[in-house]
C-alpha positions as CSV (number, residue, x, y, z in Angstrom):
1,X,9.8,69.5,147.4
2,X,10.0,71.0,151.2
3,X,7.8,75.1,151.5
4,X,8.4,76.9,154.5
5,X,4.8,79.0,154.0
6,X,4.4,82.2,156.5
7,X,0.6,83.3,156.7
8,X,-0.5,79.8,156.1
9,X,-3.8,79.9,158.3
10,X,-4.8,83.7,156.9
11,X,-6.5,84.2,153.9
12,X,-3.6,84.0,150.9
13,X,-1.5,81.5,152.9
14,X,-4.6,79.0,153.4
15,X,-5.6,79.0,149.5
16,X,-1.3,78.6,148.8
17,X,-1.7,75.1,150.7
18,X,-4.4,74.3,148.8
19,X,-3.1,75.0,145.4
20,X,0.5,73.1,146.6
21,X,-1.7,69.9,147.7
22,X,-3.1,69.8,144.5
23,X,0.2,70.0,142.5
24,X,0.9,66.9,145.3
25,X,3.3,68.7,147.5
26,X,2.2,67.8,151.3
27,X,6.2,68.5,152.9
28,X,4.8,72.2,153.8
29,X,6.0,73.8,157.1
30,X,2.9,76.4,157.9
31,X,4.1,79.6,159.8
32,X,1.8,81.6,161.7
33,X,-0.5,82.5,164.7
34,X,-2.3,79.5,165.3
35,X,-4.0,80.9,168.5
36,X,-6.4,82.4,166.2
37,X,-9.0,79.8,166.0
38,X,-11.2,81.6,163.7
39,X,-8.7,81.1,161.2
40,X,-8.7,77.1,162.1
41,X,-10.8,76.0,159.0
42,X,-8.4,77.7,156.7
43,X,-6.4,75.0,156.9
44,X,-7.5,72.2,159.3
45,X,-8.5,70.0,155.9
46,X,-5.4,70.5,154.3
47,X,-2.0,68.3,154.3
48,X,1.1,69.8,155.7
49,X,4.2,68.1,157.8
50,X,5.0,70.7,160.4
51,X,3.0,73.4,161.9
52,X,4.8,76.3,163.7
53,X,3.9,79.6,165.7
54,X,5.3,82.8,164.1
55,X,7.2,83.6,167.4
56,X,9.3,80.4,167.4
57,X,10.1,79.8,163.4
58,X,13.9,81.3,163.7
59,X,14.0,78.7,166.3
60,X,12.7,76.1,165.3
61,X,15.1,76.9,161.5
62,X,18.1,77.1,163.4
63,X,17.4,73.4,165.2
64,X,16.3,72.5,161.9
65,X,18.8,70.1,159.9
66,X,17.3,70.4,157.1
67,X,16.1,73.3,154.7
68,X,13.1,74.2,152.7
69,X,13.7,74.0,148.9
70,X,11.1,77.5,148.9
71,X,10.4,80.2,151.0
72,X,6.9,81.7,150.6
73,X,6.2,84.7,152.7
74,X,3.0,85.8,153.2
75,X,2.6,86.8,156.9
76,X,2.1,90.1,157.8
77,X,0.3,92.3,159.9
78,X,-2.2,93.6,157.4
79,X,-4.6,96.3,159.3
80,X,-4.3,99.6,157.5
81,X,-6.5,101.0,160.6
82,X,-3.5,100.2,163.2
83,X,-1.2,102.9,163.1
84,X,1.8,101.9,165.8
85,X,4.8,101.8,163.6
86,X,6.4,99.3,166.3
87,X,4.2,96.6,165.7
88,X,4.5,96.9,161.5
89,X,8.5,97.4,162.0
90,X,8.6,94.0,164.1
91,X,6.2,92.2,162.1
92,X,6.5,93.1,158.7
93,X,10.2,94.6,158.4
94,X,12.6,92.8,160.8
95,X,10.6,89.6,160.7
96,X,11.2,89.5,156.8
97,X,14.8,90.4,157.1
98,X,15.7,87.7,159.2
99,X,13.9,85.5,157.0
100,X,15.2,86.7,153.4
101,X,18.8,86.3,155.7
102,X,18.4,82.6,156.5
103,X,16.9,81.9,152.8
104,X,20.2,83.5,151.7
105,X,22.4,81.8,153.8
106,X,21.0,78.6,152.8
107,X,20.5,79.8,148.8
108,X,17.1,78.8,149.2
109,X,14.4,80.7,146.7
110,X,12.6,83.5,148.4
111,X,9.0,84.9,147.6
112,X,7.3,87.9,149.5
113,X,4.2,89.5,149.5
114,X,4.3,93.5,149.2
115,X,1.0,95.5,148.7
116,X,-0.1,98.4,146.3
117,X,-0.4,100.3,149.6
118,X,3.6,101.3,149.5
119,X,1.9,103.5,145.9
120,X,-0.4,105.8,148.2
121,X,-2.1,108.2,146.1
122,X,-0.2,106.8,142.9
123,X,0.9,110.4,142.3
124,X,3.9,108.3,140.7
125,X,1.9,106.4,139.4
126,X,1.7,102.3,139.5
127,X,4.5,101.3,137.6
128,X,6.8,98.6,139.3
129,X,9.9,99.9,137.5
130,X,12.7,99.5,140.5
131,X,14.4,102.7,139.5
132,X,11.0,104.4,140.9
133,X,10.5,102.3,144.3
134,X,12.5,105.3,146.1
135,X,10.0,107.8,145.1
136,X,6.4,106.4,146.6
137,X,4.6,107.9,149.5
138,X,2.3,105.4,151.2
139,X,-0.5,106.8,153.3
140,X,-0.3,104.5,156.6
141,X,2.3,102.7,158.8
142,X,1.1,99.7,156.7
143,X,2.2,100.4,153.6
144,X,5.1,102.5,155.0
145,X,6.4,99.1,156.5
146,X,6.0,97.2,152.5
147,X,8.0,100.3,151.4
148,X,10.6,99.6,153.6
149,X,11.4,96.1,153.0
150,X,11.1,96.5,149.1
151,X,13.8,99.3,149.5
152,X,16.0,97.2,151.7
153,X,15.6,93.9,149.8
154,X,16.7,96.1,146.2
155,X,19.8,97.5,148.4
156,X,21.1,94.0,149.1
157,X,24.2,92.6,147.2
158,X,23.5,89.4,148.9
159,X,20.2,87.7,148.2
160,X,18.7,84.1,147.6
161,X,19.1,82.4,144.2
162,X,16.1,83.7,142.8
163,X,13.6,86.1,144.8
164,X,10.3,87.9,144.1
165,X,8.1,90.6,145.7
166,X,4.8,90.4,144.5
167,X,2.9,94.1,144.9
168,X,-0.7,92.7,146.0
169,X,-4.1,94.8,144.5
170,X,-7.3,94.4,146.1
171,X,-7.3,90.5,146.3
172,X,-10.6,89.2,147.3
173,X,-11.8,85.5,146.9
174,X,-12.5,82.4,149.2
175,X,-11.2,81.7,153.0
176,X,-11.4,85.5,153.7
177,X,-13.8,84.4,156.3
178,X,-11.9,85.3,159.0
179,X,-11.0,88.8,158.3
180,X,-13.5,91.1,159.9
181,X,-13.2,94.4,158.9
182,X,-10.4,94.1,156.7
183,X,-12.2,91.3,154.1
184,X,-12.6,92.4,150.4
185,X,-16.0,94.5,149.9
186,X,-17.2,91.4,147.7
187,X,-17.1,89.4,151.4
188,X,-18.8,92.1,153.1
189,X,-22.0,93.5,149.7
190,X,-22.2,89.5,149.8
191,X,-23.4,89.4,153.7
192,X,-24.9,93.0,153.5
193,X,-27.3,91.8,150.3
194,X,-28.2,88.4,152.3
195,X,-29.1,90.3,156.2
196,X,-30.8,93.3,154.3
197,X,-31.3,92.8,150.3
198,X,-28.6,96.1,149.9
199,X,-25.1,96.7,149.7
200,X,-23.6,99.8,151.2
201,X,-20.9,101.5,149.3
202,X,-18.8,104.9,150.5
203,X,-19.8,108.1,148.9
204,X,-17.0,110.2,147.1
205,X,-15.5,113.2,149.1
206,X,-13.5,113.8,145.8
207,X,-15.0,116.7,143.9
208,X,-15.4,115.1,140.1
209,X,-15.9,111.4,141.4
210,X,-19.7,110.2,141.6
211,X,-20.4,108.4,144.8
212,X,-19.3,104.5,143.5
213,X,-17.0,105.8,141.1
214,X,-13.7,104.9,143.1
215,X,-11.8,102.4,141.1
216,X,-9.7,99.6,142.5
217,X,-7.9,96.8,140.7
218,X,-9.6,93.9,141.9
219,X,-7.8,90.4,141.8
220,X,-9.2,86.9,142.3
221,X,-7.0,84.7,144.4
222,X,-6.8,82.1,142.2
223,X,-5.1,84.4,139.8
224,X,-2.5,85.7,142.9
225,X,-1.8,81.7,143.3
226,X,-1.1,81.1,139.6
227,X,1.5,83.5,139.1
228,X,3.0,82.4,142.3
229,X,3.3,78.9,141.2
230,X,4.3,79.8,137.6
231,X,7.2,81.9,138.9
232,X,8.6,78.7,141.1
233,X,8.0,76.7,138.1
234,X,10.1,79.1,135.9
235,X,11.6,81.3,137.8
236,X,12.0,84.4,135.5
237,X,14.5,87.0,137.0
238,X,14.3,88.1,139.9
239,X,12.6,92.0,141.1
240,X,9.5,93.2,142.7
241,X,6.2,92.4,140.5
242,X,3.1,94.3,140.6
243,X,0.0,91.2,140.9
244,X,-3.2,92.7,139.8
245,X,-5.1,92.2,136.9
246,X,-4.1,95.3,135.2
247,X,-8.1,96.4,135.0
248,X,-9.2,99.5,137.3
249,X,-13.1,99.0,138.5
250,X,-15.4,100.8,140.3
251,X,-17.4,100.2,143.7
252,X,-20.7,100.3,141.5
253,X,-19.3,97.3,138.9
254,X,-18.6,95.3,142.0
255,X,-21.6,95.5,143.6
256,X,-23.6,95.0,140.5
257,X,-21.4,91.8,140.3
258,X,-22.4,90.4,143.2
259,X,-26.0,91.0,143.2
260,X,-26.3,89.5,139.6
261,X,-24.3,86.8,141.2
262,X,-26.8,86.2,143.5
263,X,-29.6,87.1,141.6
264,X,-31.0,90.3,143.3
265,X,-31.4,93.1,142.4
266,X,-29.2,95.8,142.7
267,X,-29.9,98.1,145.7
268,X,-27.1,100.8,147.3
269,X,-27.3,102.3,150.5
270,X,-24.6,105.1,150.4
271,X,-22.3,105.9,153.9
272,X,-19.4,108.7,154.4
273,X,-16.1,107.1,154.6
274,X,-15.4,106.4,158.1
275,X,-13.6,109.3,159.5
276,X,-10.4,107.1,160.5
277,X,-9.3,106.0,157.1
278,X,-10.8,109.4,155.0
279,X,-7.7,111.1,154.5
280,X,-5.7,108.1,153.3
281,X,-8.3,106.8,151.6
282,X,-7.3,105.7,147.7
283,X,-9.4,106.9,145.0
284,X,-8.1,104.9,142.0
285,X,-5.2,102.0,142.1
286,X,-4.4,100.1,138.8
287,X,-1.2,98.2,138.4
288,X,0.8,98.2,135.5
289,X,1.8,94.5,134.6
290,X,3.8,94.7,131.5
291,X,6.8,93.7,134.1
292,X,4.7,90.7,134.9
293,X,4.1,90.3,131.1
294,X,7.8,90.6,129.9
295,X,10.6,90.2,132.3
296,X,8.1,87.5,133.6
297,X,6.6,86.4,130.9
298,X,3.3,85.5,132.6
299,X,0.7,85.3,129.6
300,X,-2.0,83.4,131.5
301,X,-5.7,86.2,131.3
302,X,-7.3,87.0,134.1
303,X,-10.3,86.7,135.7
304,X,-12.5,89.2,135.0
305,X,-14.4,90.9,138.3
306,X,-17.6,89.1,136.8
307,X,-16.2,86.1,136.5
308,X,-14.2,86.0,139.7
309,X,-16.8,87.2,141.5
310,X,-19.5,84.4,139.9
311,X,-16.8,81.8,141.0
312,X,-16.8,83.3,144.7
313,X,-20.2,84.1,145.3
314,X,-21.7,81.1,143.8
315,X,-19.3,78.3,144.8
316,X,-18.1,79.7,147.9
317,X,-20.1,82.1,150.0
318,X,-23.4,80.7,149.4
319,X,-22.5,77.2,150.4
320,X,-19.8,78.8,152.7
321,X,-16.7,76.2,151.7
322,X,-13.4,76.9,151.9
323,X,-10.6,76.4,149.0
């Protein structure tokens, strides 16, 4: 089996390689911007057969004579603080166009990665029913640009043999490395707890929320990686799929996590919410996954945050390996 894998050297894409080595599939063609060195040991260890920049893919597909049997597509331009539509509408919207095109052209299966950002305040609340898509509001040019390609791919009468758009929680987990300020708050209360023994959380500028009460739906990676490879296994139908784990936390149960995961004791040091990201911040996500349940049939549990978080801390960031 041949994967043509966008994002391979970022965070997601890197532990996808991985998880397809180990199921002994090496015919990968990575996808993305490899003059990022810092993202070099995501996947310099891992076994692949062709290795292409994002700006020449469509080339290099149309030279091509021969297909990938899947499409995964993971790259994006993630930074919810960069708020110049252009470079969303290039990179996250056109980009995946001309991709789901070619992987309909060529009937070749077609996986994308959306992002709980396209629910902004969840006003509508976090249901993935498709007949409610139209109706969300997202809060930045980042989520704004998910919306979009979820509505256009659901307008198309022409599509790939089977597709799937995965709606991404708060994924944190290993080869996050990388990411600067945009790593999961596990990465960062993990390297906060080991320069200065505390973790600093945001306080609430919600009247009724306690500082540390905002609630995410956290999701381990490994658990974004299973129901990928289930869904090429057994391809289910075909729709846009919220992937979290169904389980709204708060700041505090995180940080407790990883202190007890490192055996410290718990210490907060509270900040405001940087100014920048205040009035789009999200005070509770939680994704409703009886879709993922049902018309996917995906019955594996999850990880709890605990146990996720264990895994990460104690097998990852402390002896800083990759997946």
């Amino acid at each position: 089996m041949r994967i043509l894998l966008t994002g391979a050297a970022g965070f997601i894409g890197s532990c996808m390689i991985k998880s397809l080595n180990d199921e002994g599939i090496y015919d990968i063609w990575i996808c993305d911007d490899f003059l990022k060195k810092e993202k070099e040991p995501n996947y310099s260890q891992k076994k692949f057969s062709q290795k292409i920049e994002r700006n020449a893919l469509f080339n290099f597909l149309e030279q091509s004579k021969s297909s990938p049997d899947w499409i995964i597509h993971i790259g994006a331009r993630t930074d919810t603080t960069e708020f110049n539509d252009s470079v969303f509408d290039s990179l996250n919207v056109e980009y995946s166009k001309k991709l789901w095109e070619y992987a309909t052209q060529r009937q070749i299966p077609f996986i994308y990665a959306s992002s709980a950002a396209t629910y902004g305040l969840g006003e509508h609340g976090y249901s993935d029913d498709e007949n409610k898509i139209h109706l969300l509001r997202p809060l930045n040019p980042y989520g704004w640009s998910k919306q979009k390609f979820d509505l256009w791919a659901l307008e198309q009468r022409n599509t790939p043999p089977h597709w799937y758009g995965f709606k991404f929680f708060n994924v944190y987990g290993p080869n996050e490395y990388h990411k600067g300020r945009m790593a999961s708050v596990v990465f960062h209360g993990f390297n906060q707890v080991k320069e200065k023994g505390t973790i600093r959380l945001f306080r609430s500028h919600k009247e009724g929320i306690p500082d540390g009460h905002q609630k995410r739906d956290f999701i381990y990676v490994k658990d974004i990686i299973s129901v990928i490879l289930y869904f090429m296994k057994h391809q289910p139908g075909s729709g846009i799929y919220n992937l979290g784990s169904g389980t709204a936390r708060t700041f505090l149960d995180l940080a407790t996590a990883v202190f007890n995961a490192m055996n410290v004791l718990p210490k907060i040091e509270w900040i405001d919410t940087p100014e920048d990201i205040r009035s789009t911040y999200q005070y509770y996500t939680c994704a409703d996954i009886q879709k993922l349940r049902t018309k996917g049939k995906y019955d594996k549990p999850f990880y709890t945050l605990e146990e996720g978080i264990e895994d990460y801390v104690k097998n990852y960031l402390i002896p800083h390996v990759f997946l």
